[in-house]
C-alpha positions as a Markdown table, in Angstrom:
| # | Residue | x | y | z |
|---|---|---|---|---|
| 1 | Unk | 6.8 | 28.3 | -18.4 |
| 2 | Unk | 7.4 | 25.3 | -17.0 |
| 3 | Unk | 6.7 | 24.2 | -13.6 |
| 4 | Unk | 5.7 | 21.2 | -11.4 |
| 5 | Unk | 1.8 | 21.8 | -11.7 |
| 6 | Unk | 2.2 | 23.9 | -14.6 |
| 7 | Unk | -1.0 | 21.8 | -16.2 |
| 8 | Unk | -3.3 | 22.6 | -13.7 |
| 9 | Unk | -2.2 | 26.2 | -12.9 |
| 10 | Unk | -3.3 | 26.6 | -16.9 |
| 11 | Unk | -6.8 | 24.7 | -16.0 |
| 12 | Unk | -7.3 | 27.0 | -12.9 |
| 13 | Unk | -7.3 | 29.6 | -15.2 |
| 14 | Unk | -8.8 | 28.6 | -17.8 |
| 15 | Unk | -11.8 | 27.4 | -15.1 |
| 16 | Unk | -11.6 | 31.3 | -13.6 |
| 17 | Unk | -11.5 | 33.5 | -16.7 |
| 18 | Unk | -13.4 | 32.0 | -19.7 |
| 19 | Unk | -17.4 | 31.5 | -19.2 |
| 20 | Unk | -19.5 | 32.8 | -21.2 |
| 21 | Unk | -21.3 | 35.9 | -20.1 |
| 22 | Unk | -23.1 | 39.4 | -22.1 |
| 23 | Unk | -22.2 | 42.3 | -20.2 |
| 24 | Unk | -23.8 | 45.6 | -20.5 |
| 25 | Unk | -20.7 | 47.8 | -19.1 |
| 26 | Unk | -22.1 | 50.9 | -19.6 |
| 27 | Unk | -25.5 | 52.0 | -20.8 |
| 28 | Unk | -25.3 | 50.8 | -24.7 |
| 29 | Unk | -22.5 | 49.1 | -24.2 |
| 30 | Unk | -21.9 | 45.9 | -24.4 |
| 31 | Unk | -19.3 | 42.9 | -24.1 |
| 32 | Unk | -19.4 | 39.4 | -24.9 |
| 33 | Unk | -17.8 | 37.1 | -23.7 |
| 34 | Unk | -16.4 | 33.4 | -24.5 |
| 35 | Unk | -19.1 | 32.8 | -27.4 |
| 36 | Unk | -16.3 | 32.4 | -29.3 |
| 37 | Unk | -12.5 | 32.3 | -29.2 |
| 38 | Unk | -12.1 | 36.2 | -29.2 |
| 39 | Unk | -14.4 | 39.0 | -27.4 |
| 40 | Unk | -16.7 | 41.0 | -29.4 |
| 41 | Unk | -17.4 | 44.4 | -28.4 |
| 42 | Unk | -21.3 | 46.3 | -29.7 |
| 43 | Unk | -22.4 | 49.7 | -28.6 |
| 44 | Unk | -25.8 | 51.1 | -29.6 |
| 45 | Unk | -26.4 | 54.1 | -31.6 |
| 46 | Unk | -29.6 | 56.1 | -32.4 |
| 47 | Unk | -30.4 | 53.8 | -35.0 |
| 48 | Unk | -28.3 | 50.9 | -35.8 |
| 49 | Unk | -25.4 | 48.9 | -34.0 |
| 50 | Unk | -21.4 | 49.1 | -33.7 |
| 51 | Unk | -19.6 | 46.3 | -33.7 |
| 52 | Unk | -16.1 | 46.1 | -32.8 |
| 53 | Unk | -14.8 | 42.7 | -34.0 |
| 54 | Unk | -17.2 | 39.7 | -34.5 |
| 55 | Unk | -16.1 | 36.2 | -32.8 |
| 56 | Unk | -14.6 | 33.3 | -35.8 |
| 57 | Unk | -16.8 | 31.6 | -37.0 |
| 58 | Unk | -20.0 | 32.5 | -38.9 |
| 59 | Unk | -21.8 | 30.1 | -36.8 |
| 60 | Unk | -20.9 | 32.2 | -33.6 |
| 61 | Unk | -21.3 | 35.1 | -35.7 |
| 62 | Unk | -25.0 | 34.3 | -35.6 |
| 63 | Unk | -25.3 | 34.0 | -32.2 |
| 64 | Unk | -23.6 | 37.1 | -31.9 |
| 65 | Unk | -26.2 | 38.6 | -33.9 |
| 66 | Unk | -29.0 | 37.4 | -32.0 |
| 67 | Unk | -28.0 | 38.6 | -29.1 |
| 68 | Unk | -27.0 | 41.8 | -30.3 |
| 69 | Unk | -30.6 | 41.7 | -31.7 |
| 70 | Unk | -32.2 | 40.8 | -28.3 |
| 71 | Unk | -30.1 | 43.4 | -26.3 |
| 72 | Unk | -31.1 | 46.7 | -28.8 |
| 73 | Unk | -33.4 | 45.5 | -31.1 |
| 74 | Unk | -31.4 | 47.3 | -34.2 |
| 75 | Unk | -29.3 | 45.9 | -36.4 |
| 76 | Unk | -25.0 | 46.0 | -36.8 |
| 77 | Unk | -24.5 | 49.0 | -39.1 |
| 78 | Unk | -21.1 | 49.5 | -38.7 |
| 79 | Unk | -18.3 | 46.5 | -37.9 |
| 80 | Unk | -14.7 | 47.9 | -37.3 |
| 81 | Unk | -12.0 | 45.4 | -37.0 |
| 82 | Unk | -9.5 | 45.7 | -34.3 |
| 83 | Unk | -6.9 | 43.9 | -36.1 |
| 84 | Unk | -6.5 | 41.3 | -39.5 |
| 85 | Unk | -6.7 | 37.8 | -37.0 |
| 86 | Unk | -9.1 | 35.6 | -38.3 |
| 87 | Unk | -10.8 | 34.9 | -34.6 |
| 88 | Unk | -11.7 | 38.7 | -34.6 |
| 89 | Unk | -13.2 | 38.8 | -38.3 |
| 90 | Unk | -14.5 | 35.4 | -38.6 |
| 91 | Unk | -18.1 | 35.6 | -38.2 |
| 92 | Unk | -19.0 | 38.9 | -39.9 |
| 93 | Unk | -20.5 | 37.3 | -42.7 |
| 94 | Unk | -23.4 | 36.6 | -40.8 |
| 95 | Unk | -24.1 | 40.1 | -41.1 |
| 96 | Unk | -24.1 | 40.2 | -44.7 |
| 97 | Unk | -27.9 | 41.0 | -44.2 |
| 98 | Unk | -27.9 | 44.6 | -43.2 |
| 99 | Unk | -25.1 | 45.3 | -45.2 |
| 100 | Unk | -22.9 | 46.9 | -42.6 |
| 101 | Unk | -19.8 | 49.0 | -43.3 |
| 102 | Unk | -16.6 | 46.9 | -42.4 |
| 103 | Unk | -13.8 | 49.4 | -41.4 |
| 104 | Unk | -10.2 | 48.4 | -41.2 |
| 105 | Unk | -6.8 | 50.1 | -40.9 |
| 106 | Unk | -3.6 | 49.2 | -43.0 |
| 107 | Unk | -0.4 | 47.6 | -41.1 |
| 108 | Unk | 2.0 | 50.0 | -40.7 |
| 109 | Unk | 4.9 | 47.8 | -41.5 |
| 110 | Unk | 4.7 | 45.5 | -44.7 |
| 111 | Unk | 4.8 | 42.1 | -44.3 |
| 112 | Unk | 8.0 | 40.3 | -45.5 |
| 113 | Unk | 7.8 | 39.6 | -49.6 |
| 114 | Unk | 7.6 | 35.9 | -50.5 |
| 115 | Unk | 5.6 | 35.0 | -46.8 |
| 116 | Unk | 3.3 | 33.4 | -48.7 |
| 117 | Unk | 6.3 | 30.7 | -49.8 |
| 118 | Unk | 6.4 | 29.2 | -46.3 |
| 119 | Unk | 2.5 | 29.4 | -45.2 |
| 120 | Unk | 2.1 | 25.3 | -45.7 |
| 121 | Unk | 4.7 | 24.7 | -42.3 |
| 122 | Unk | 3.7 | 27.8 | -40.6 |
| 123 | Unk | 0.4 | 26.4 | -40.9 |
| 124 | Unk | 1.4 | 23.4 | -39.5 |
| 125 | Unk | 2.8 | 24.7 | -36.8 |
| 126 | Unk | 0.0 | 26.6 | -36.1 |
| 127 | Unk | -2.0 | 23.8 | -35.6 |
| 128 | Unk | 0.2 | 22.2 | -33.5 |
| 129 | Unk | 0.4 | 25.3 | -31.3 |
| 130 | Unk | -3.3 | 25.8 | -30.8 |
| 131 | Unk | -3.9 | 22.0 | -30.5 |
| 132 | Unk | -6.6 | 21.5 | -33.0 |
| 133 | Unk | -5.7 | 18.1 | -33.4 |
| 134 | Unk | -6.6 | 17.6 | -29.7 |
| 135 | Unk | -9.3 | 16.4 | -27.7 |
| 136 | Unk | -11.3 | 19.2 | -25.7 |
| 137 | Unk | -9.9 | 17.8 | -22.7 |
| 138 | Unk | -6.4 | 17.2 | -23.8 |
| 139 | Unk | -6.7 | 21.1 | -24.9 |
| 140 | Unk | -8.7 | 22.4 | -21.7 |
| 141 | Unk | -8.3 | 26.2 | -23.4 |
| 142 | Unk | -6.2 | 28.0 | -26.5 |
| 143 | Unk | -4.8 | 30.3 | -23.0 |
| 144 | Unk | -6.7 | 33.5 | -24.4 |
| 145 | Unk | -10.0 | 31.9 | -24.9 |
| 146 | Unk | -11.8 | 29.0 | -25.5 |
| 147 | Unk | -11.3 | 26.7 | -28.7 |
| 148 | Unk | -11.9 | 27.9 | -31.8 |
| 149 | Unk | -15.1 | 26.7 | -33.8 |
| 150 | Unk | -13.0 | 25.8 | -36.6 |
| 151 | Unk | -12.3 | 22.6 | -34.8 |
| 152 | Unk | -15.7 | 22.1 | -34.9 |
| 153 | Unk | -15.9 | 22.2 | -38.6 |
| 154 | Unk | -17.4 | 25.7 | -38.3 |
| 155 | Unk | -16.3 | 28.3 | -41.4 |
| 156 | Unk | -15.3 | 31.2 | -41.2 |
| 157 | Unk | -17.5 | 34.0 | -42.9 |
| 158 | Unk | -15.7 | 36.8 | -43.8 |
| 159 | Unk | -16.8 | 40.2 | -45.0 |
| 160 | Unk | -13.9 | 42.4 | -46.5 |
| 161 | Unk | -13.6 | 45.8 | -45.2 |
| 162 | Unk | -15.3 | 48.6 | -47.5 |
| 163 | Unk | -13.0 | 51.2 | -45.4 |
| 164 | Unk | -9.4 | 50.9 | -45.1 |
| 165 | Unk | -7.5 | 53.9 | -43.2 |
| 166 | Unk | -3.7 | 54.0 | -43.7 |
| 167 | Unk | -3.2 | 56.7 | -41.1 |
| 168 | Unk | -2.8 | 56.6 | -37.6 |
| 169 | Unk | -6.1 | 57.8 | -36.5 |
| 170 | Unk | -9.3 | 58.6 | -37.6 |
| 171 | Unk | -12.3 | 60.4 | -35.8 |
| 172 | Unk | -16.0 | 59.4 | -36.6 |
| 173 | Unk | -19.2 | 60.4 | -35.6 |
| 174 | Unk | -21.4 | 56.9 | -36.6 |
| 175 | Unk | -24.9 | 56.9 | -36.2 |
| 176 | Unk | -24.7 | 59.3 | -32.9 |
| 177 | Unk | -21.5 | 58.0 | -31.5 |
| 178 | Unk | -18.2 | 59.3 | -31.4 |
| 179 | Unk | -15.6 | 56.8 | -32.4 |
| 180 | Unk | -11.7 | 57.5 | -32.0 |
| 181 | Unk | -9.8 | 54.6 | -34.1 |
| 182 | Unk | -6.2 | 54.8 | -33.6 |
| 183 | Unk | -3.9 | 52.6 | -34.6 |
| 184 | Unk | -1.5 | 51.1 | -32.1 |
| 185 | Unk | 1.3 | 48.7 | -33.4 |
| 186 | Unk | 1.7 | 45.2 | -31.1 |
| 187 | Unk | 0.4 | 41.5 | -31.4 |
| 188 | Unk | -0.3 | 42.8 | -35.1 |
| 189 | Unk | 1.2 | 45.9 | -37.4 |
| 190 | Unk | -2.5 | 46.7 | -38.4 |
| 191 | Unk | -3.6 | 46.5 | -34.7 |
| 192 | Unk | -6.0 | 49.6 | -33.5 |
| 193 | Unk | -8.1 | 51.0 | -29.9 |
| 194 | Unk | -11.6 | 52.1 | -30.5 |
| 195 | Unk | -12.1 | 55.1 | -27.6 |
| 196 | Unk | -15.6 | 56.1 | -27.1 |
| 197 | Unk | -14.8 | 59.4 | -25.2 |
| 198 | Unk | -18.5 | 60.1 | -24.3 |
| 199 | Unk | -18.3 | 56.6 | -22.6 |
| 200 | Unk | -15.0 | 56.5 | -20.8 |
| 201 | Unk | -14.5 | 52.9 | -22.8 |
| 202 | Unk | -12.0 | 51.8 | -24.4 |
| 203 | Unk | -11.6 | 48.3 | -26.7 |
| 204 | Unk | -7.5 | 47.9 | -27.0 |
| 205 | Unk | -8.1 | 44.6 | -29.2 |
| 206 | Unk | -5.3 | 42.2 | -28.7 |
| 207 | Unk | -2.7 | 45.0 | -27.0 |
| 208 | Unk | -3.5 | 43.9 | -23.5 |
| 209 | Unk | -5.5 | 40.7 | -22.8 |
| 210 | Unk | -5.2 | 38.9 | -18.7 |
| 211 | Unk | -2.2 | 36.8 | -19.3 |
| 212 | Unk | 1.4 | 37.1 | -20.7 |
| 213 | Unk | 1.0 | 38.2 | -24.3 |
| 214 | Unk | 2.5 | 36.9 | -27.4 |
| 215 | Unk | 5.7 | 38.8 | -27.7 |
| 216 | Unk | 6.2 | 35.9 | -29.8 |
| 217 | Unk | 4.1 | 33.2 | -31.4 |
| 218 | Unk | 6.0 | 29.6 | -31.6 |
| 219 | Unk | 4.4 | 28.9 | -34.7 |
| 220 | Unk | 6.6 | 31.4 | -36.3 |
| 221 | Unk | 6.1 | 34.7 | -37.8 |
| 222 | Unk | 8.0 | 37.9 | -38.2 |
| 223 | Unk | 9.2 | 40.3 | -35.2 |
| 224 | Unk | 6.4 | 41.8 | -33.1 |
| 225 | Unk | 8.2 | 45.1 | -32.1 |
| 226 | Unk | 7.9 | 45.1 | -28.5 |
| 227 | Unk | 9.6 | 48.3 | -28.2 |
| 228 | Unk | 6.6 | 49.8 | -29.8 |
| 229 | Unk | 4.4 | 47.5 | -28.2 |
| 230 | Unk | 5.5 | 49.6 | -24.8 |
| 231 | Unk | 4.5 | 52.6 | -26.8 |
| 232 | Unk | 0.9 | 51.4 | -27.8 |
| 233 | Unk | 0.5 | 50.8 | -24.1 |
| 234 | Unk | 1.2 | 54.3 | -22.9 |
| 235 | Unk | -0.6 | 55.5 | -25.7 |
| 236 | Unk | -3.6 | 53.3 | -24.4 |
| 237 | Unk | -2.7 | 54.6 | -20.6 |
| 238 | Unk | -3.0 | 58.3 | -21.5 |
| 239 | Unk | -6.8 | 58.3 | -22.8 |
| 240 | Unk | -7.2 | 57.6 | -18.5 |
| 241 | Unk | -10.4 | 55.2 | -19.4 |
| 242 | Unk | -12.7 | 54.1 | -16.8 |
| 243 | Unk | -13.8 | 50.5 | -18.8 |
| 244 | Unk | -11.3 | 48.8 | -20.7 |
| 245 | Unk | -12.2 | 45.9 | -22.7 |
| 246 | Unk | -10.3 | 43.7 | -24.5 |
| 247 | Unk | -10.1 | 40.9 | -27.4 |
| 248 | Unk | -9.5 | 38.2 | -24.9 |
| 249 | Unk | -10.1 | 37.8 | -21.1 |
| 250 | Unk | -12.4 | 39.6 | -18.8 |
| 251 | Unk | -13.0 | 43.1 | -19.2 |
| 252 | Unk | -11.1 | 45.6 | -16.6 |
| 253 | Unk | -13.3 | 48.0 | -14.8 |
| 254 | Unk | -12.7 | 51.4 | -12.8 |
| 255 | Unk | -10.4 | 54.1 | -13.4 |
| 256 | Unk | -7.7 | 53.1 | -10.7 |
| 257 | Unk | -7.6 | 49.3 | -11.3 |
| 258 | Unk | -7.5 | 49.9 | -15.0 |
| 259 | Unk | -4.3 | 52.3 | -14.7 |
| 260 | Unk | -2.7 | 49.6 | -12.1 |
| 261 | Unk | -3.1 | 46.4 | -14.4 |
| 262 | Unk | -1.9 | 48.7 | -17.4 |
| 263 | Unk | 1.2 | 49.8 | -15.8 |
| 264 | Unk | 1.8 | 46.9 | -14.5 |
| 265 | Unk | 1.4 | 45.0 | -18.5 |
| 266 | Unk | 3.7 | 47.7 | -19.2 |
| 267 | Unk | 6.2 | 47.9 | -17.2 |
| 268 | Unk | 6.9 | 43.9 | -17.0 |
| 269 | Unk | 7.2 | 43.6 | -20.6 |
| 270 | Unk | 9.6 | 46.8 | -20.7 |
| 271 | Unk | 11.7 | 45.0 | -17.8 |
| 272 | Unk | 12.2 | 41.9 | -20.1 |
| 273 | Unk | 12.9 | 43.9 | -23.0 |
| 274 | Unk | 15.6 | 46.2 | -21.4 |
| 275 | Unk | 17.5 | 43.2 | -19.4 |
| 276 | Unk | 17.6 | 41.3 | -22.1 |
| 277 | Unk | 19.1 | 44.0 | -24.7 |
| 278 | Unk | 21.3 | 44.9 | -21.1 |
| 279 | Unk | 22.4 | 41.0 | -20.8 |
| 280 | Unk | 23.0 | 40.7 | -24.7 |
| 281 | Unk | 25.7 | 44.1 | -24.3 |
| 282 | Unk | 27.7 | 42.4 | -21.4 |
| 283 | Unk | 28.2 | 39.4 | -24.0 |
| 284 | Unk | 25.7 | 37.0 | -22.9 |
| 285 | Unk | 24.5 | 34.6 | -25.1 |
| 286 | Unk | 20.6 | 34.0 | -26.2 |
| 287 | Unk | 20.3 | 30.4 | -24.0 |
| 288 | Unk | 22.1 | 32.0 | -20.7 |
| 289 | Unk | 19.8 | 35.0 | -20.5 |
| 290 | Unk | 16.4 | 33.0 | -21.1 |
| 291 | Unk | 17.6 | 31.0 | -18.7 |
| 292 | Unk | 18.5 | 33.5 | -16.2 |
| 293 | Unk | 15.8 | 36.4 | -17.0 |
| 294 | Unk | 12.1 | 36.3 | -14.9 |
| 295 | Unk | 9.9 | 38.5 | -13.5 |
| 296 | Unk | 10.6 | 40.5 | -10.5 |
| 297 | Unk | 8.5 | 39.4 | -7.8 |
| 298 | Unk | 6.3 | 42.3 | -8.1 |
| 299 | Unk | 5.2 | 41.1 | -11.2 |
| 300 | Unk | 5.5 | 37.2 | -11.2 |
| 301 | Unk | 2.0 | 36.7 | -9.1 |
| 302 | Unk | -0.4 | 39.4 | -10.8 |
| 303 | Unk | -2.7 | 37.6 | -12.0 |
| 304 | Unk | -2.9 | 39.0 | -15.5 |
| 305 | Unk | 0.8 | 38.4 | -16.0 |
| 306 | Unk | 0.6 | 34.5 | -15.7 |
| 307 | Unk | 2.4 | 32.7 | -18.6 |
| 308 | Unk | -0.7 | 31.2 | -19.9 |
| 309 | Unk | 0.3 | 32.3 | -23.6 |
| 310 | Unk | 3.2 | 33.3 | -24.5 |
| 311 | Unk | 6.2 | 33.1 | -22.0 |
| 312 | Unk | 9.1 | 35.3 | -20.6 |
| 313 | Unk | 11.4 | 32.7 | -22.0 |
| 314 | Unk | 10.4 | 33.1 | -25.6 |
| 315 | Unk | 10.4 | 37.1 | -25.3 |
| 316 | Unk | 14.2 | 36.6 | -24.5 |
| 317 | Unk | 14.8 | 34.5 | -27.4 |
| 318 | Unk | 12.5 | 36.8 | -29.8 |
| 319 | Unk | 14.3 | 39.9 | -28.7 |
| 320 | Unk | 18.3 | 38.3 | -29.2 |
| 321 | Unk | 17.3 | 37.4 | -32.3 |
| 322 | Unk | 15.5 | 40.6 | -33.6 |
| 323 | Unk | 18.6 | 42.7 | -32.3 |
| 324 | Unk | 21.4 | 40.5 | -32.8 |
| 325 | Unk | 20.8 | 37.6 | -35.3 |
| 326 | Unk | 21.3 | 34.3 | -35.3 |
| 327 | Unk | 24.4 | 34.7 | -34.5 |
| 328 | Unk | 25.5 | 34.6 | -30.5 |
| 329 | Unk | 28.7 | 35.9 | -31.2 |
| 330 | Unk | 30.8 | 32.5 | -30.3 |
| 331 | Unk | 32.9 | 31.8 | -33.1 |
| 332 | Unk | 32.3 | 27.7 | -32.4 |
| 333 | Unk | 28.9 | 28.7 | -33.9 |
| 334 | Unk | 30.0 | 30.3 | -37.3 |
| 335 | Unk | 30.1 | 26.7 | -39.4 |
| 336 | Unk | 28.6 | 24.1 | -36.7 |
| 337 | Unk | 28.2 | 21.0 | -37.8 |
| 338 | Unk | 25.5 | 19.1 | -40.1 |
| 339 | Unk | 23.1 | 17.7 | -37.8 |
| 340 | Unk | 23.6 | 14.7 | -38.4 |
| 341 | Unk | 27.1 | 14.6 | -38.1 |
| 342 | Unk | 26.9 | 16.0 | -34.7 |
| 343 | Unk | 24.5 | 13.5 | -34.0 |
| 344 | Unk | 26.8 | 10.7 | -34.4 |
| 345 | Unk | 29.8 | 12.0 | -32.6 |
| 346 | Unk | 27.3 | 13.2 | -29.6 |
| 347 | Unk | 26.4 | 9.5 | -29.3 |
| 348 | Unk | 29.6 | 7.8 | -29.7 |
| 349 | Unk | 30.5 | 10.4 | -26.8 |
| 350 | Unk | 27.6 | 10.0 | -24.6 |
| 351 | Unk | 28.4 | 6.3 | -24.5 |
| 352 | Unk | 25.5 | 5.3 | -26.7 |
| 353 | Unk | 21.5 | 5.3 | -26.5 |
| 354 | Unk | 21.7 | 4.2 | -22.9 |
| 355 | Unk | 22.0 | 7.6 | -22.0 |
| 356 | Unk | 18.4 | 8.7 | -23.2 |
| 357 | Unk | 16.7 | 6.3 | -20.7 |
| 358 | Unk | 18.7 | 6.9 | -18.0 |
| 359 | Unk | 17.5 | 10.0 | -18.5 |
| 360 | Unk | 14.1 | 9.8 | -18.8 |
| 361 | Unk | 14.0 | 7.5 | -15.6 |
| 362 | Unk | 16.1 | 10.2 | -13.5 |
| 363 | Unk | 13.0 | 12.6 | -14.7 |
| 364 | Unk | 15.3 | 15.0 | -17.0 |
| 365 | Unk | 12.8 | 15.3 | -19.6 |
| 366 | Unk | 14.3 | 18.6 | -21.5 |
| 367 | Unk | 17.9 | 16.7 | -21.7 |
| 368 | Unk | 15.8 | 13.6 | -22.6 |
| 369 | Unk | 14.5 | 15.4 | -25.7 |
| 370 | Unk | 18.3 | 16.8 | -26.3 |
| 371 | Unk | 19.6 | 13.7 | -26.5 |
| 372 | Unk | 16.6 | 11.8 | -28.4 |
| 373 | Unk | 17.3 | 14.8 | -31.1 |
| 374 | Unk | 21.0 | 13.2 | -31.3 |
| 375 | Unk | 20.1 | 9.6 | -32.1 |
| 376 | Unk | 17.3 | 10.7 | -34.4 |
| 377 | Unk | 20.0 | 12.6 | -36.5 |
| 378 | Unk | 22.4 | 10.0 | -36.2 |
| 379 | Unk | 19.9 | 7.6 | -37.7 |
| 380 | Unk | 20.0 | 4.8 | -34.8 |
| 381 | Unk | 17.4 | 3.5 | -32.8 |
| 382 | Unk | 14.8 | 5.8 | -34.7 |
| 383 | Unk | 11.5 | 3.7 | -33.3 |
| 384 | Unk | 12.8 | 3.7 | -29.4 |
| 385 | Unk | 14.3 | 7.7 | -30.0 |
| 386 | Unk | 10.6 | 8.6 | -31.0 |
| 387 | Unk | 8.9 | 6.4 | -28.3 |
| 388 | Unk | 11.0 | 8.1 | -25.6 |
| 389 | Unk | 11.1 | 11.8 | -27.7 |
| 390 | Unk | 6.9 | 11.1 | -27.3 |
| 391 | Unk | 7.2 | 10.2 | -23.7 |
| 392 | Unk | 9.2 | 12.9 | -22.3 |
| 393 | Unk | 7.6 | 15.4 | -24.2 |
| 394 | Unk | 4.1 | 14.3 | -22.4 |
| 395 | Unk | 6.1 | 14.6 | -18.9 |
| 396 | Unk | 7.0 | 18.0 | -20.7 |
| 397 | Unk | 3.4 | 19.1 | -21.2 |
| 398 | Unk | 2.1 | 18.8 | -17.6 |
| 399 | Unk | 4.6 | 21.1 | -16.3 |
| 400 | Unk | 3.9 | 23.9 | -19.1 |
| 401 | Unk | 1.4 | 26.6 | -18.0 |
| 402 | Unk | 1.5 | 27.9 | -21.5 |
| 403 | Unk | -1.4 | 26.7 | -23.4 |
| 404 | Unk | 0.6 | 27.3 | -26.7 |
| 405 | Unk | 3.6 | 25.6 | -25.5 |
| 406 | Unk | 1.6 | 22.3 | -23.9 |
| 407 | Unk | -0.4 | 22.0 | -27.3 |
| 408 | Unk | 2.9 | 21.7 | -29.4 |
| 409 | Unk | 4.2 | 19.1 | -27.1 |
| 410 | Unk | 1.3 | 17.0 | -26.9 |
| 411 | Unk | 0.6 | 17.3 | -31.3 |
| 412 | Unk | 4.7 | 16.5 | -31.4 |
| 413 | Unk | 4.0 | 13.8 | -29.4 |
| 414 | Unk | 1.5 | 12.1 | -30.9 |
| 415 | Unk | 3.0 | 12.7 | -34.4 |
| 416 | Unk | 6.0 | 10.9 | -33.3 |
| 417 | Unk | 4.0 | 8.1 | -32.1 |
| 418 | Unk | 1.8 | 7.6 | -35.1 |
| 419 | Unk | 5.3 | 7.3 | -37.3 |
């Protein structure tokens, strides 16, 4: 989201929601918090340790362990992964020790054949989403947590799951607790909830966290259903848990305050999703209805609904797209021109480069970047296009509250400037 003081609304939150902390939240359970990028949730049993998700790096992973060590004195017997992201399962190889059972679900939709053919420039622009190139300053936060210790040159430690459950729920009694996995499709298709029914706790993994979620990641992927990411979150609402505790952002405690912040996750997302399926049937095309779509004002100032992640913007665009196609239905748009041909008619039109430092210097950094993208595919005036591309898109950055979206403008930026 972009906004005059977008940057600092995103360090204000970042400044209010990520020190580090253990919390015992009930008796023998415990979160913690910002020791790494994700949460990590551990709950005592009568002999041994449960560990739900375990931080990203095996460097963190240790920490985790002695802490988990100085809070119970027993050892993880038991790690069950939320979900496949490599924050969340990152550091369980420093339990390789005691040899704990690693539990994981299967996705419940397949991931698209020949994926693995563009991983090199999804990679890339993952990195450019997350910042890693970045300072720590330049980054101030990854806008669900604090950096990743991969940018630290930390490795990951992975342990592969011994347990892999292809149905939608499993019951377990492990070492004295009772553990409810069910799976709940969102962020991920393999995403699950661990309900500990004797404990009124629930760990919802990456369903819910304090900000606007993912609905979909710039870096590219395919469609997160959000349709039955609703679902997931009424199934999560009707287990009525006292403690929930998430993969990112501060836990949420008490019955009524839980039900409130849930509803309110809920029914925001569902609002975006319906208007924009309700815009799309009255002909609208996919740019008109991002632009025109926000949050009702009951919704815009909650505090976990700030666009410090994903934005409202982008679940427009992910939604046209997963219901419709590329195609917005005007015919103009069935054989548009090569891009570079477009290019050099738009500049012969817009009465040459001129017009891109006019614009900058009137402060209308988006149609800067429009019409930078013109003369770079027309081929003229590549070094001053990328200068002023560079330049607008750092204007660009301090306005975006979106952690995601100010990293990939600042990366972009500086890739432009170092040719």
């Amino acid at each position: 989201m972009l906004k005059q003081n977008g940057e600092q609304d995103l360090r204000n939150f970042t400044e209010n929601t990520f020190q580090e902390s253990v919390e015992e939240i009930v008796p023998g359970v415990w979160i913690a918090l910002s020791i790494g990028h994700s949460n990590a949730i551990f709950i005592e049993g009568n002999t041994s340790v449960i560990l739900v998700d375990t931080l990203d790096t095996g460097k963190r992973g240790e920490r985790l362990r002695e802490i988990i060590q100085a809070a119970t004195g027993k050892e993880v017997g038991t790690i069950i992964y939320t979900h496949s992201h490599v924050d969340h399962r990152g550091g369980a190889g420093a339990f390789d020790l005691s040899n704990p059972e690693a539990i994981a679900f299967s996705p419940c939709v397949p991931v698209l054949e020949h994926s693995g053919v563009v991983q090199d420039i999804l990679n890339k622009r993952g990195a450019r989403q997350f910042g890693f190139s970045l300072s720590d300053e330049e980054n101030i936060s990854q806008g669900i947590g604090i950096r990743t210790g991969a940018v630290y040159g930390e490795a990951r430690a992975f342990r592969k799951p011994a347990v892999v459950y292809d149905q939608d729920q499993v019951i377990r009694e492990i070492d004295g607790v009772t553990v409810e996995m069910t799976r709940i499709q969102g962020e991920t298709d393999d995403q699950i909830m661990v309900w500990l029914p004797e404990k009124k706790v629930l760990c919802c993994g990456d369903n819910y966290y304090g900000c606007w979620p993912n609905l979909y990641a710039i870096r590219g992927g395919q469609y997160r259903d959000i349709a039955a990411w609703v679902r997931s979150l009424d199934k999560i609402r009707s287990y009525e848990a006292e403690y929930l505790l998430p993969g990112h952002t501060k836990p949420v405690c008490g019955r009524e305050q839980v039900e409130e912040v849930l509803a309110n996750f809920r029914n925001a997302i569902a609002y975006v999703l319906e208007e924009t399926l309700r815009g799309m049937n009255e002909g609208k095309d996919m740019d008109t209805l991002a632009a025109e779509i926000a949050l009702p004002e009951k919704y815009a100032d909650l505090p976990h609904l700030g666009e410090y992640y994903g934005t409202v913007e982008w679940t427009v665009r992910a939604v046209f797209t997963a219901y419709a196609g590329w195609f917005d239905g005007n015919p103009t748009h069935l054989h548009p021109l090569a891009p570079g041909k477009r290019g050099e008619k738009a500049v012969a039109l817009m009465g040459g480069p001129q017009a891109v430092q006019t614009a900058v210097e009137e402060k209308e950094y988006q149609w800067a970047l429009e019409l930078c993208d013109l003369l770079l595919n027309a081929g003229e005036m590549i070094q001053e296009a990328c200068r002023w591309k560079a330049a607008a898109m750092r204007k660009l950055a301090k306005m975006e509250t979106s952690a995601n979206g100010r990293h990939y403008y600042l990366v972009s930026a500086y890739e432009l400037e170092e040719g």
